[in-house]
C-alpha positions as CSV (number, residue, x, y, z in Angstrom):
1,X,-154.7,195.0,105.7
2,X,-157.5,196.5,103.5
3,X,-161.0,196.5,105.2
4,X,-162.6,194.6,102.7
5,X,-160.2,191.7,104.0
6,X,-161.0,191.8,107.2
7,X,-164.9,192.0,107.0
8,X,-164.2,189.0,104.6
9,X,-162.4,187.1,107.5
10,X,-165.1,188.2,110.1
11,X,-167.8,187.1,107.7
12,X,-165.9,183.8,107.1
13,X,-165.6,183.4,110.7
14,X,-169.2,184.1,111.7
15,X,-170.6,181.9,109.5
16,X,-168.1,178.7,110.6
17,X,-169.0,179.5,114.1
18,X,-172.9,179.9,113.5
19,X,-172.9,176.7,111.3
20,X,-171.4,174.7,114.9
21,X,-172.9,176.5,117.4
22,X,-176.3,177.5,115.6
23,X,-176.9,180.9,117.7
24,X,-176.3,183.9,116.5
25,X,-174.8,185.6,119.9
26,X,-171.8,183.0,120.3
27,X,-171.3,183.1,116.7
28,X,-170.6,187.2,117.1
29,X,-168.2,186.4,120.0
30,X,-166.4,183.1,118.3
31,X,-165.8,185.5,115.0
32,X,-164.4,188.5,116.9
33,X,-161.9,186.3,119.6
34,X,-160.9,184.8,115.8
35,X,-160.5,187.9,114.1
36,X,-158.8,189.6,116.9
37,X,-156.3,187.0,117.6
38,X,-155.2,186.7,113.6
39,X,-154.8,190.7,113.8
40,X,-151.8,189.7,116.3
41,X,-150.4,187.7,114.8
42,X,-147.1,188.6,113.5
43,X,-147.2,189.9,109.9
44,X,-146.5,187.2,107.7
45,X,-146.9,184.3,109.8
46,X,-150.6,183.3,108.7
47,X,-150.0,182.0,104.6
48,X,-153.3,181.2,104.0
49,X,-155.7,183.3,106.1
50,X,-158.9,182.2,105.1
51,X,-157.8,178.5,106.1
52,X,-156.5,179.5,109.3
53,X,-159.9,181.9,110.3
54,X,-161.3,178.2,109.1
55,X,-159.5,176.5,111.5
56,X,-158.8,178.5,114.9
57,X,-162.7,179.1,114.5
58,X,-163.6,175.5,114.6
59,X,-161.3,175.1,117.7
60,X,-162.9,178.1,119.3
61,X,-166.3,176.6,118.6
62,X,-165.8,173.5,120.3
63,X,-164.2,174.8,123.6
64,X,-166.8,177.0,123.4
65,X,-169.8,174.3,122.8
66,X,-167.6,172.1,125.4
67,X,-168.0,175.1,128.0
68,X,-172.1,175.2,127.2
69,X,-172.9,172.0,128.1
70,X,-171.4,172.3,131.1
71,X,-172.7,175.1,132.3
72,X,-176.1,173.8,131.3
73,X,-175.4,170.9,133.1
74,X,-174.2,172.1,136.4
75,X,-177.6,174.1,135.9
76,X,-179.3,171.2,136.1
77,X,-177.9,169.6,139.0
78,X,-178.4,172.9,140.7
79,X,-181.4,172.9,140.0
80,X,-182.1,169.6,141.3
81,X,-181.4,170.2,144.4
């Protein structure tokens, strides 16, 4: 895999994730998990990269917006008390 591809893939990833999440430090994390986990997969199996760094990014970003709120939330119950 040529570098250009992959910093394609990380940029296309970044951007997805920043778009959902809207800050810049998840957005980093999402894009690498994303980009890591295609580089694992088994040559071959991904046909259309770009639509599947599309994809597994939007899934990442919503566990990983699901897992904010609650953590914010249990902060605030903490906090409550």
């Amino acid at each position: 895999m040529s570098d250009d591809l992959l910093n394609d893939l990380r940029k296309l990833a970044y951007g997805r994730a920043f778009r959902i999440v809207g800050r810049c430090d998840t957005a980093e994390d999402v894009a690498q998990d994303v980009v890591v986990r295609y580089l694992q997969q088994e040559p071959g199996a991904v046909e259309k990269p770009r639509q599947w760094i599309r994809r597994v990014t939007e899934l990442k970003c919503g566990r990983s917006f699901k897992s904010s709120i609650a953590r914010r939330l249990a902060d605030i119950v903490l906090s409550a008390h």
